[in-house]
C-alpha positions as CSV (number, residue, x, y, z in Angstrom):
1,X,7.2,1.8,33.1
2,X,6.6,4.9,31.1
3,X,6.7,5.7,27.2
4,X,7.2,8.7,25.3
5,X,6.4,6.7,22.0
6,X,5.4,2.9,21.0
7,X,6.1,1.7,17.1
8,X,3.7,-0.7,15.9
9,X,3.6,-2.6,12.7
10,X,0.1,-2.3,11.3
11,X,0.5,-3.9,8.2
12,X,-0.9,-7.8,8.3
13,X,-0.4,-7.2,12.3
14,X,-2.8,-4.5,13.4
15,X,-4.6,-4.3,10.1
16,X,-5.7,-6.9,7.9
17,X,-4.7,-5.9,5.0
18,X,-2.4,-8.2,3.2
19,X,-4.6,-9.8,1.2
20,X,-5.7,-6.4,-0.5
21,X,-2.4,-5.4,-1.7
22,X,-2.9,-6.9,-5.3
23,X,-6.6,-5.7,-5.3
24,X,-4.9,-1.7,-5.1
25,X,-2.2,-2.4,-7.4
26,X,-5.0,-3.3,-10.1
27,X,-7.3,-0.4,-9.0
28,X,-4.2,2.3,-9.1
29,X,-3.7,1.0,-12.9
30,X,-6.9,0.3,-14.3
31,X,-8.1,4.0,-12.8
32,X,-5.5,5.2,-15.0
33,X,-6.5,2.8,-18.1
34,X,-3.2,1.2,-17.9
35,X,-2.7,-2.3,-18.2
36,X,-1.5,-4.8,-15.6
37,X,1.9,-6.7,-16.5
38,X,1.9,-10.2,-15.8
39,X,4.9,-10.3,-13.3
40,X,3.7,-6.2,-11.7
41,X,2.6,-7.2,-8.1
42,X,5.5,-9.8,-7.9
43,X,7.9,-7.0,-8.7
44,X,6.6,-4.4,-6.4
45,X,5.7,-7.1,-3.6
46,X,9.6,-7.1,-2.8
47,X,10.1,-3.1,-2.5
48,X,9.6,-0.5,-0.3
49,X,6.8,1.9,-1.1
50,X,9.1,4.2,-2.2
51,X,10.7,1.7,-4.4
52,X,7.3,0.7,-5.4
53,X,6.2,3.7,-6.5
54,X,9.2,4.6,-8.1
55,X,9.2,1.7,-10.4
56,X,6.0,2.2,-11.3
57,X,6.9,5.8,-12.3
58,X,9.7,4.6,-14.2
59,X,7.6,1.2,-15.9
60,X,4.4,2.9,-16.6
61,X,6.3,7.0,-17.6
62,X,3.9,8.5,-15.1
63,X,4.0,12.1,-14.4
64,X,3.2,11.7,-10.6
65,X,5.5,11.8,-7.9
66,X,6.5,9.3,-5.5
67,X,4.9,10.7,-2.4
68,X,1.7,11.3,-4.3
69,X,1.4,7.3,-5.6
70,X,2.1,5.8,-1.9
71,X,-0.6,9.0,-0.6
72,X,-2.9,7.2,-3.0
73,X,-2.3,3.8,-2.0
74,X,-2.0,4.6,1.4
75,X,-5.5,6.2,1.4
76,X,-7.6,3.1,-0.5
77,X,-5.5,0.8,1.9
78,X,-7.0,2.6,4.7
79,X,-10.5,2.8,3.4
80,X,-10.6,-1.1,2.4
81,X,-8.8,-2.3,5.6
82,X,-10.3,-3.6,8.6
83,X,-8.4,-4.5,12.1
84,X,-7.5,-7.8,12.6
85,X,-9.8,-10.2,14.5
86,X,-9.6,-9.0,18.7
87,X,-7.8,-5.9,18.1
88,X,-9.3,-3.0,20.2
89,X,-8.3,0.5,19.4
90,X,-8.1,3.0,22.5
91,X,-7.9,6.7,22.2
């Protein structure tokens, strides 16, 4: 069987990474001295990134843009997560 393309989902499948989520929501705040509502990373937890971002935008009246918060969080994601145990990568 051949395949032009394969979708994966990395996110606490591929990567471990669900349990680092909070731990970047506190970073992306406190790197910008703001402080971190009680009920923040319940509210987000439910939303896309784009809605994430957004209401972050809109709670916090950031000047950023959408695309440029999830290009943050997706880079420290990245950077602090590691593939889950017996995942082999090939190129």
């Amino acid at each position: 069987m051949d395949f032009n393309a394969a979708i994966f989902d990395l996110d606490g499948t591929i990567l471990d990474s669900m349990d680092v989520w909070e731990h970047i929501d506190i970073q992306f705040l406190k790197k910008r001295n703001l402080p971190v509502p009680e009920n923040y990373v319940t509210e987000i937890c439910a939303r896309s990134f784009e809605e994430a971002a957004q209401y972050t935008i809109d709670l916090f009246g950031l000047q950023e843009t959408v695309e440029g918060i999830i290009e943050e969080w997706n880079t420290v994601t990245m950077s602090v997560c590691c593939p889950m145990p017996l995942i082999i990568f090939c190129a």
